[in-house]
LOVO-419279 format. One record per residue (C-alpha): residue in one letter; z, y, x. Coordinates in steps of 0.5 Angstrom, whole numbers, plus 500, padded with zeros to 3 digits. Layout:
BEGIN
AZYX;...
***
This chain:
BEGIN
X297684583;X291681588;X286686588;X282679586;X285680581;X283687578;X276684579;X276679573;X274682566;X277680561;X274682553;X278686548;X278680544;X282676550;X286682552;X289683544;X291674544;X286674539;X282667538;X274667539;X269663538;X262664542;X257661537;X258664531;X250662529;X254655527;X256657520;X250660518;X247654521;X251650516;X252656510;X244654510;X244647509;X248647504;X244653501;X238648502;X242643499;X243646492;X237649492;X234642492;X239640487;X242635493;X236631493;X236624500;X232629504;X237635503;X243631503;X240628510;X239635513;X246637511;X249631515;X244632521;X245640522;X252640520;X255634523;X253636531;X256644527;X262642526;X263637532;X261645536;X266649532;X271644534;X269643542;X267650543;X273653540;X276658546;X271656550;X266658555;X259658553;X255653557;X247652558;X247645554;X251649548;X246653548;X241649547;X243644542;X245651538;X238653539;X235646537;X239645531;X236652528;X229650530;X230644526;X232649520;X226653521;X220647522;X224644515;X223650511;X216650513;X216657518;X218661511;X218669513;X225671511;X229665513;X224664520;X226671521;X233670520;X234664524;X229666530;X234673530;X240668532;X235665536;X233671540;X242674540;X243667544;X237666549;X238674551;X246672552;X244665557;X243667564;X235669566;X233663569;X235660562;X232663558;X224660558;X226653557;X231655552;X225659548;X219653549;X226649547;X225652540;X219653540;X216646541;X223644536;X221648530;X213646530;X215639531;X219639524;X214643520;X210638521;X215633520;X217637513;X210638511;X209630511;X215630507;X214635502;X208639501;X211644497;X215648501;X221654498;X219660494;X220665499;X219670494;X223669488;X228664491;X235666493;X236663499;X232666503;X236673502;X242669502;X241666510;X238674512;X244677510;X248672513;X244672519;X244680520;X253679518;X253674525;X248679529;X253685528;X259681530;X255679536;X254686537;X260688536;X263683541;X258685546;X260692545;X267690546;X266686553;X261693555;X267696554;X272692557;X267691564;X266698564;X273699565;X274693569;X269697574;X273703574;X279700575;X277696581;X272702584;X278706584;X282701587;X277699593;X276707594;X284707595;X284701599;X279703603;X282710603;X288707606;X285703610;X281708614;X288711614;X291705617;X286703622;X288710626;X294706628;X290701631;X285701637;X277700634;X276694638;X281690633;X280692627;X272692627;X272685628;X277683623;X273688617;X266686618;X268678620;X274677615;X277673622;X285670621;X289674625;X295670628;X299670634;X294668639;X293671647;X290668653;X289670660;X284675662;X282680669;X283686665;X283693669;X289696667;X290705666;X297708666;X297717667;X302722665;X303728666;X307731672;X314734670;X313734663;X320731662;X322738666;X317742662;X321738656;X327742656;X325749657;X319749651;X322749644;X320743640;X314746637;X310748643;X312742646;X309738640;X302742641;X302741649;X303734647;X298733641;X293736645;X292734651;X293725647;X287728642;X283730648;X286724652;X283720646;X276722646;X275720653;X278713652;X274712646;X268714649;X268711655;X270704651;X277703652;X282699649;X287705648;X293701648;X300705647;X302712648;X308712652;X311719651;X307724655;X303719658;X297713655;X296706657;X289703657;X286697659;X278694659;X276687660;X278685653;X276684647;X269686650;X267686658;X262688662;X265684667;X270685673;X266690676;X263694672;X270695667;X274698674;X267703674;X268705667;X276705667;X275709674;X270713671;X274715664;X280717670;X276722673;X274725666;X280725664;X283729671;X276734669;X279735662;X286736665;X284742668;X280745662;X286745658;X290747664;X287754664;X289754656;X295753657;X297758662;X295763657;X300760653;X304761659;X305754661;X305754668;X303747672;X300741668;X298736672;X296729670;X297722675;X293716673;X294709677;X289703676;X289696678;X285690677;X289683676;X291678671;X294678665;X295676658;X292679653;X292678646;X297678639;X304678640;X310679635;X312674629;X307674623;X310678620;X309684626;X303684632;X302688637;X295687640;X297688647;X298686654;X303684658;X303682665;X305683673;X299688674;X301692668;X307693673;X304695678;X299700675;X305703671;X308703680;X302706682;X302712677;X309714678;X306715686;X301719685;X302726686;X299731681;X291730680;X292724683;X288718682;X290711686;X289706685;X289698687;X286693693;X283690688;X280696684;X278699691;X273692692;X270694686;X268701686;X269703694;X261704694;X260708688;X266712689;X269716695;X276713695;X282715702;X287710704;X294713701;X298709704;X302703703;X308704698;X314699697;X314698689;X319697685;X319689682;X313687689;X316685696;X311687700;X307693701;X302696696;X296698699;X293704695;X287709695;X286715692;X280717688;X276722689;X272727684;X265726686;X263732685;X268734690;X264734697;X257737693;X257744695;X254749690;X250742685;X258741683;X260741676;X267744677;X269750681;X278751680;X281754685;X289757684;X292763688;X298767685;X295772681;X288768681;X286763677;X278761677;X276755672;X269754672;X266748668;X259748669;X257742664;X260746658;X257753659;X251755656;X245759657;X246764653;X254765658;X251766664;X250774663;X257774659;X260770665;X256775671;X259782667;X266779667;X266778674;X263782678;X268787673;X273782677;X270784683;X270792682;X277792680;X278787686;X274793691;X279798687;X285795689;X283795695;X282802697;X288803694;X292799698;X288802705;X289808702;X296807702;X297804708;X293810711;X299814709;X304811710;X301809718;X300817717;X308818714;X311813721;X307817726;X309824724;X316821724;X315819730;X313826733;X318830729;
***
């Protein structure tokens, strides 16, 4: 069922196929002018009322019936009881009765109706008491008489129906409610499940605008990013399956949060390795997209090292990531069939980024001629080489690029330096203040157990020298 569907009330009434009216006043409406009819023994002004009020009664009761209720129904309703209680001359019990039903079908009408509807009755009932005090001076018995008991039971009959009925559309709006609170709640559940599937940069337009989507792409300078881990493939084979899942799981998580901060278009995991691109939907301009996406590199390349040191502890030696970019046109957009897109990119220089990567050495970052142009001012870069590619015949020049906390001495940010046997990662950004002492005790235990083995090792190499010159004499 469309969910537009589940949004449409329906009353008890409706959902039981049984027949309704919406004016129930109509038939005291007409019980009344007979009533007064036979009360005044069917005299010509009697008879008169009769036909005026139960003629326009009847033509309702047959055009209304299983309808709508409608503003200008309303008010002839309204108008018709009005003229009952101007003609019996505002007597209590039936001007009470009658201007209940009244009130039940102002309240029922939309707010911005109800005012006129009122001045309606009002001005309609002391028109015709005056018409009827003209008439006949002498007005009904209001106390002795058994109509007005008659019309007041009918009245409160009518109103309880009413009552009952609107009870009823309460109940049944009620469970409409629910019923599409819960079914937005699930599709709103299930679409913040769905979008985890798709870069944020194309659902959001979609949710907040409502926008079609269709196979559609364009031409566009995009900076294109291709990284991979280097030997995983090797690494693949010697790992048990859930081990390699957590590497794997880890590293895209943390890969992830990095794209997304940065703005980039996330736009496929390839095994162990991730393709992003800047540039559309939303650009910065030619420039400042190859910054951010060079800038989103090195953070990745940072990371890298942080999870590296994890994973030697898990045993895992020799992780290292190799990141290419490049900067070119290529045609961007919604591509499959209608009923499966794929928001994509396709192009020559996504070629040559994904060419660029697999040359890259470990924690290796190069990138294009035409990146280079653009961030060779604000990043220290180094001629690579030219490399013949796969799928371009002529040499690729390339550069790479270089962490810019690398040249700073003691003001960078990373400290990693790797021996057999040694392994120091300092990440000075996530340390807090309250580690420095915690990291000063470790290592200066670190360089007491150095000193130890030190001495051991002068030691031993006194005794053996002692050892050979003793040999020597004998």
């Amino acid at each position: 069922m469309p969910f537009k569907e589940t949004l449409k009330p329906k009353t008890l009434l409706e959902g039981k196929g049984i027949c309704r009216f919406d004016y129930p006043e109509v038939f005291v409406l007409i019980l009344t002018v007979m009533l007064l009819a036979v009360y005044y023994d069917f005299r010509p002004t009697s008879m008169a009322l009769l036909v005026i009020i139960a003629l326009p009664s009847l033509m309702i009761l047959i055009y209304n019936y299983r309808r709508q209720t409608n503003f200008w129904t309303s008010n002839i309703v309204i108008v018709l009881l009005a003229v009952v209680i101007g003609v019996t001359q505002f007597c209590i019990i039936i001007s009470l009765s009658l201007a209940s039903l009244i009130a039940v079908r102002i309240i029922l009408n939309k707010p911005q109706n109800r005012l006129r509807l009122f001045t309606v009755a009002l001005v309609t009932a002391v028109i015709f008491y005056y018409v009827s005090a003209i008439l006949r001076p002498s007005g009904i018995d209001c106390n002795d008489s058994w109509l007005p008991p008659t019309v007041l039971l009918a009245s409160m009959a009518v109103i309880l129906c009413q009552f009952r009925r609107m009870y009823g559309e309460y109940v049944a709006y009620k469970s409409c409610a629910q019923q599409a609170g819960e079914r937005l709640s699930t599709m709103v559940s299930v679409i913040n499940k769905l979008t985890r599937f798709v870069p944020p940069q194309i659902w959001e337009p979609i949710v907040r605008t409502d926008s079609p989507v269709s196979v559609s792409n364009k031409r566009a300078k995009l900076t294109i990013m291709f990284s991979d881990i280097v030997g995983f493939t090797e690494l693949s084979d010697s790992l048990s399956a859930d081990n390699l899942a957590d590497i794997l799981n880890t590293y895209m998580h943390c890969m992830t949060l990095i794209a997304e901060k940065h703005g980039a278009v996330l736009d496929k995991f390839i095994g162990d390795g991730m393709v992003c691109f800047f540039g559309e939907p939303d650009s910065r301009g030619s420039r400042q997209d190859a910054l951010d996406c060079v800038a989103m590199a090195i953070d990745m390349r940072r990371e890298m090292r942080t999870l590296r040191q994890k994973w030697r502890l898990m045993g895992f030696e020799g992780l290292y990531i190799r990141i290419g970019i490049t900067t070119g046109y290529c045609h961007v957009g919604n591509f499959g069939s209608n009923n499966r897109l794929s928001y994509t990119l396709i192009g020559k220089e996504a070629n040559l980024a994904s060419r660029l990567e697999a040359h890259a050495g470990k924690d290796e970052i190069l990138v294009s001629e035409s990146t280079y142009d653009y961030i060779c001012h604000n990043y220290e870069c180094q001629h690579a080489g030219a490399f013949r590619l796969k799928g371009f015949d002529n040499k690729i020049d390339a550069w790479q690029v270089f962490d810019p906390d690398a040249n700073k001495g003691h003001l960078s940010k990373w400290v990693d330096h790797t021996l057999p046997g040694f392994n120091l990662h300092l990440n000075f950004k996530d340390m807090k203040d309250n580690d420095y002492q915690d990291i000063r005790t470790r290592l200066n235990f670190a360089l007491e157990r150095i000193e130890q083995e030190e001495e051991k090792l002068a030691t031993s190499i006194a005794e053996e020298s002692k050892r050979h010159s003793t040999q020597k004499k004998s």
